[in-house]
C-alpha positions, 0 to 999 in steps of 0.5 A: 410321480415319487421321482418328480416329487423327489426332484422338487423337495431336492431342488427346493432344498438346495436353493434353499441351503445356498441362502442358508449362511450367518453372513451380511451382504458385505460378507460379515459373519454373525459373529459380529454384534448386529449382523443379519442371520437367516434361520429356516424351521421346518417340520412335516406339519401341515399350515394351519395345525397348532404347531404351523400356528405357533410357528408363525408366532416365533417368526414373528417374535424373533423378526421383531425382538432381533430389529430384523437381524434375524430373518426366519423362513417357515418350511411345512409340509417336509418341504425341507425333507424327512425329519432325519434328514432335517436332523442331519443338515442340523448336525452338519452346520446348516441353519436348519431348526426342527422338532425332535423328541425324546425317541429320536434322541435316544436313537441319536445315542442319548439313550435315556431321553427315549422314557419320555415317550414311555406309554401310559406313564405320564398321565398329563402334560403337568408330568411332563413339564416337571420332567422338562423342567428337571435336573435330569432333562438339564443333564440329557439336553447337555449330552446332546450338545456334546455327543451328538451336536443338537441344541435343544432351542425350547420345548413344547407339547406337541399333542396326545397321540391316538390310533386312527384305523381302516376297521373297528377296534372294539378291544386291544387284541383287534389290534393284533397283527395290524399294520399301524405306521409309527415314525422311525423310532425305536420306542413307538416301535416297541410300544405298539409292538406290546399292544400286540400290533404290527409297527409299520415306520414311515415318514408322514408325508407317505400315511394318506396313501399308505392307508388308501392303497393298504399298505397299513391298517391304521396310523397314530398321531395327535388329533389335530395332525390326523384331521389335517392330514385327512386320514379320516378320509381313508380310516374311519375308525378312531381310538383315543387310546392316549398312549403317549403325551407328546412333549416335542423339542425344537432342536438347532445344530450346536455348531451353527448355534455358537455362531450366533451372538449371545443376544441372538441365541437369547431372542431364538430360544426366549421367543421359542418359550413364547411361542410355546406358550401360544401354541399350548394355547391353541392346542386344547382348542384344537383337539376339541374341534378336531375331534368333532371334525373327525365325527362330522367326517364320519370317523366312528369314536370307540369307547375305549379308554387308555385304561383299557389299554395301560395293562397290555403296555406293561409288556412294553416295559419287559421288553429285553431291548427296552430294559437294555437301552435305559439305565437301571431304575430310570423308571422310578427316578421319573415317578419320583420327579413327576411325584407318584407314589407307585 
């Protein structure tokens, strides 16, 4: 069955990339003012969660803001492939978009961008929109052009991250030695390894049946994405430990960006801040609903807090690795931008 599913995906994303071209029907590239550009987006987020929402929502604008010289074509589910290997079409010309955060950046080389996934540091989206907005964030997102050929096209919040489990966990050591899928970054790997947990990368599309088979003992994502990937169906035990507010870029490959005209660089990235306006809007609602989703499923909520998990995550930021990766006093030049005084 991996075999034929493999098949699919590959089959679907060469036909796809053989569309995949800043050329006119009379050949003409997009390079000329008004010429016909096709753009695909794709993500692991399944239809109908907050970010396939908001989706929609940039199609929609950048079709109707471009008179139709731009078309855009939505790819959820991983239809296009795991996010690295979406990363690496990006980086190698192809007219992919996709989501990327600051861990996937950092393991792309641009070190520093991975803090914006440091737990319990951030203690709200405000924090982290005064971090976007920054001179810092400027400089990072520069370095990224340069050294590794992303652009970032708009930023948005994705979600609040938790812990969705097989058995209770009534205190932070009951996750000690538990097998918790993380995606493939260094960072979330380093930071459920200082909860005391057992790190366990894979690509989304894998976690349903991990869970089911045993293979792991918990996942963690926003809400939203637990409830439509139906997690709850196989872990029945939910622990809102917020250990990170996810703040997710919307990435192009910096090549194929400079084909585009100016104006339709304007429309992809003003329509993505438009967008990613709606889809704040449709994210608060969609944690309280999914939240009671999930109870009505029968996912028993734990009275834990994040509070009583920011102590273990201090040993996230003793961790060798982690204080060899990022520059010196990086940590406190975040408190200073966000404004705390600790």
């Amino acid at each position: 069955m991996k075999k034929v599913l493999a098949l699919l995906v590959s089959c679907t994303l060469a036909l796809s990339l053989a569309g995949c071209s800043s050329q006119t029907d009379s050949g003409q590239t997009a390079e000329g003012s008004g010429k016909k550009v096709r753009i695909m987006i794709g993500y692991e987020n399944n239809p109908g969660e907050p970010i396939d929402l908001a989706c929609h929502e940039w199609k929609r604008l950048v079709e109707e803001k471009s008179g139709g010289t731009m078309r855009v074509d939505l790819y959820p589910s991983s239809q296009l492939g795991s996010k690295d290997n979406i990363i690496d079409q990006a980086v190698n010309g192809d007219c992919v978009v996709t989501l990327a955060n600051g861990p996937f950046f950092q393991d792309r080389g641009i070190q520093d961008f991975g803090v914006l996934f440091a737990p319990y540091l951030f203690e709200g989206w405000e924090d982290l929109e005064k971090v976007v907005d920054s001179d810092w964030f400027e400089g990072k997102a520069e370095e990224l052009e340069q050294n590794v050929g992303l652009k970032i096209l708009t930023t948005w919040r994705y979600g609040i991250r938790h812990t969705i489990t097989k058995k209770p966990v009534n205190g932070v050591s009951d996750l000690k030695g538990k097998k918790i899928r993380v995606p493939n970054q260094t960072i979330l790997i380093k930071v459920f390894e200082s909860l005391g947990a057992t790190p366990t990368p894979m690509a989304m599309s894998d976690i349903y049946t991990a869970l089911q088979q045993g293979t792991i003992d918990g996942a963690e994502n926003p809400l939203p994405v637990i409830l439509n990937g139906a997690y709850q169906e196989v872990a029945k035990n939910l622990v809102l430990d917020a250990h990170t507010y996810d703040m997710t870029c919307w990435i192009m490959g910096a090549d194929y960006f400079h084909t585009l005209t100016e104006e339709q660089q304007n429309i992809l990235m003003e329509c993505g801040d438009q967008a990613g306006v709606f889809n704040s809007q449709q994210l608060e609602k969609a944690d309280e609903e999914a939240l009671e989703a999930l109870k009505d499923a029968g996912v028993t909520v734990s009275e834990l807090t994040p509070e009583d998990f920011k102590a273990a995550g201090q040993a996230f930021y003793e961790d060798p690795q982690i204080k060899a990766m990022w520059s010196e006093g990086l940590i406190e030049e975040m408190k200073a931008i966000i404004g705390r005084q600790d």
